[in-house]
C-alpha positions, -999 to +999 in steps of 0.1 A: +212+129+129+234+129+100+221+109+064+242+078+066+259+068+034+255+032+026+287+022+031+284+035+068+254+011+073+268-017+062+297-011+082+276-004+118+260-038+109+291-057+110+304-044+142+268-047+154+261-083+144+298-099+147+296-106+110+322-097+082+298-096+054+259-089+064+245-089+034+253-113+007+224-098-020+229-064-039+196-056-022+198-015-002+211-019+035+185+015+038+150+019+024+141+055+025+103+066+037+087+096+025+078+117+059+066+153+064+089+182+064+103+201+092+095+239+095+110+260+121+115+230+140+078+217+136+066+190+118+088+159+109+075+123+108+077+092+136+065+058+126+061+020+139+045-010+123+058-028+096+042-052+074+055-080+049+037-093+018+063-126+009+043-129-025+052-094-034+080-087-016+062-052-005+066-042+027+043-014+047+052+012+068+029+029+093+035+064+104+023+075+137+024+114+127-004+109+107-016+078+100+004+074+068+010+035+054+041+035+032+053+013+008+081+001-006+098-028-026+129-048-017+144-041-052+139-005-047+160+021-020+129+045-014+094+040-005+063+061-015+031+072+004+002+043-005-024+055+014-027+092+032-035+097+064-046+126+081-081+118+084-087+095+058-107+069+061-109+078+098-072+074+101-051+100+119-024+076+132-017+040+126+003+011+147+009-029+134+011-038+105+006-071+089-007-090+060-019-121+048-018-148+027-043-134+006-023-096+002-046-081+025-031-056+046-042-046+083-035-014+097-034-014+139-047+021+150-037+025+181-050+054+199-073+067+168-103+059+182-088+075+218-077+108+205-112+106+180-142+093+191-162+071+169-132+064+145-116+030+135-098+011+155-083-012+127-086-011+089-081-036+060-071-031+026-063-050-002-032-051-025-049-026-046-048-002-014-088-008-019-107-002+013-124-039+027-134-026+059-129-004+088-137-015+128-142-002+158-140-025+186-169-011+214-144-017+238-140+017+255-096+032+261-086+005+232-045+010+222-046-015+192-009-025+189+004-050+165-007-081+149-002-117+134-022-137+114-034-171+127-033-209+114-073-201+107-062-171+087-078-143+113-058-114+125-048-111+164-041-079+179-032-067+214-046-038+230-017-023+251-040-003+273-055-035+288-044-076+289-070-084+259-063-099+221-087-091+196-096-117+167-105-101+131-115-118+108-137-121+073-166-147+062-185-140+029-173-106+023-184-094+062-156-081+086-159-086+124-135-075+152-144-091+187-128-098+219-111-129+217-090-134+250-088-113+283-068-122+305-076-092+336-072-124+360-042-134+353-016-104+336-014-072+357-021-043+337+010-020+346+020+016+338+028+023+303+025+000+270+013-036+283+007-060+253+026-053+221+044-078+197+028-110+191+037-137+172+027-177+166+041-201+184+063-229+165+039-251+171+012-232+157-009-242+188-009-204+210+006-173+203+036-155+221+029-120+235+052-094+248+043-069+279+072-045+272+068-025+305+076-053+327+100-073+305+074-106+306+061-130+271+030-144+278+014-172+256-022-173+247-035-211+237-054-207+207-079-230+218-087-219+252-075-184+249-058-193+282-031-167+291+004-184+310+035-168+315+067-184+294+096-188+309+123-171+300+145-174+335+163-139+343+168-126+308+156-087+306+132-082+280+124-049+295+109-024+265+103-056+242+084-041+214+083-059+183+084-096+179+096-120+150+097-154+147+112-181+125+109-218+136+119-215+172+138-184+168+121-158+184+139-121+176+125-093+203+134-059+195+138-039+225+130-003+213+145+025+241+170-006+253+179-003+223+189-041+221+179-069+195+176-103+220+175-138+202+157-162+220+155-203+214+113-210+217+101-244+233+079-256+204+048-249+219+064-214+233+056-221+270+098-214+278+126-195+262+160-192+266+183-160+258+206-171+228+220-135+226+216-101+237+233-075+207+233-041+210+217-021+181+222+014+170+227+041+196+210+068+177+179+044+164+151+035+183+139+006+166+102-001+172+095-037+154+104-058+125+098-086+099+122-112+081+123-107+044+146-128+026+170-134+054+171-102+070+152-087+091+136-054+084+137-029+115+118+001+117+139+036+128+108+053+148+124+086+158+110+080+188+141+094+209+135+132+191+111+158+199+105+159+162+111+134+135+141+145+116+149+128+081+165+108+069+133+087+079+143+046+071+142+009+074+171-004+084+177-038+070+202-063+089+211-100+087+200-112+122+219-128+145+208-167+149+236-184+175 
């Protein structure tokens, strides 16, 4: 794929959004990500997760090929490595990303503790890039996905390999991971990714879970950890990947659909209806997202290509609302 210039971008995202002017701020419609180079058409670089400090205005990058967490500024066009992968820390690949009030960062890892037995599942750093802990689950075939941080100030992650959220959370310096909901009973585990994105509900009262594979959001009641279906009639939410929500706007970006889909939330996220269905770039697969400063950040996996080829990015966009 050819490196876009940035006048290119900012065109694409006016056809793509119906807006004449996407971006009101001086701010890069691009944010470049370092990536491993390709030799004799080995190598290259993939990513997924994305992370959002609002105090910093950081965000974090995970990289799949690897386990790489890069960072970057919003003032800045190109990111940098922050923390290597390849084994480090027990990290050959990383997932979600997220972080939380405090700064602290938490890395999903997906399959790392799959592909390597007896290494992390999740890990969780501070701004420094300082090391606060490192967890395995004891759940055996775990897929840690993505995350968001609850009204107690604990981490939720889905496992995409089975219908379970996992809580993380900290209390006098000590780090736990445990099963907090499964929901076997109830949600049908089905071929391929399962639970992904998951984000609060306006309310603050359950969280709102996508099951890409089937096209389905499922909330989990915080209280009960009771898993229902939402509602969300006949609109296709098939290869929903990453979620993001703001009030009772719920963005779901639909990775190989390659489709952003705005949905309206009921305030305790038990129903949504489609606001609009826009189609995103046909030679990105975007994996997940997070609003910073009015625009939503999407992450360019490379996915779609037998090997990563640069230019590796985040693509940032003003989203559609109505």
């Amino acid at each position: 794929m050819a490196v876009r210039s940035l006048t290119a971008t900012l065109a694409l995202s006016a056809v793509l959004f119906g807006v004449g002017a996407p971006f009101a701020s001086a701010h890069s419609a691009t944010y470049q990500l370092p990536g491993d180079p390709v030799v004799n058409g080995a190598g290259g670089s993939k990513y997924e997760g994305i992370g959002y400090d609002v105090r910093t205005q950081r965000f974090y990058v995970s990289e799949t090929t690897g386990g790489e967490i890069h960072r970057g500024s919003l003032r800045s066009s190109a990111a940098t490595e922050w923390l290597a992968g390849d084994g480090t820390d027990g990290r050959w690949t990383a997932r979600g990303v997220t972080v939380d009030a405090k700064g602290r960062v938490y890395v999903a890892g997906g399959p790392n503790g799959i592909d390597h037995p007896g290494a992390p599942d999740l890990w969780v750093y501070d701004r420094s890039g300082r090391l606060l802990a490192a967890l395995r689950t004891g759940v055996p075939n775990t897929f840690l996905n993505d995350l968001a941080i609850g009204p107690d100030g604990a981490a939720y992650v889905t496992n995409s390999n089975a219908p379970q959220i996992f809580r993380v959370a900290e209390q006098h310096g000590r780090w736990t991971i445990r099963t907090w909901a499964d929901a076997t009973a109830t949600i049908p585990t089905a071929t391929g990714f399962n639970l992904g994105g998951i984000v609060l509900s306006p309310d603050r009262r359950a969280l709102v879970v996508a099951q890409g594979n089937v096209g389905k959001l499922w909330r989990f009641d915080l209280r009960t950890g009771r898993a229902t279906l939402v509602d969300t009639g006949d609109t296709d939410l098939v290869n929903a990947d990453g979620l993001v929500q703001q009030g009772r706007q719920l963005w779901v970006v639909r990775n190989f659909s390659r489709v952003l889909t705005t949905l309206r939330l009921a305030p305790d996220g038990t129903a949504a209806t489609l606001v609009r269905a826009t189609a995103t770039d046909p030679d990105r697969v975007f994996t997940t997202a997070k609003l910073a400063q009015g625009r939503l950040l999407l992450v360019d996996s490379k996915f779609d290509e037998p090997v990563g080829l640069p230019p590796y990015e985040v693509v940032a966009l003003t989203p559609p609302r109505r």
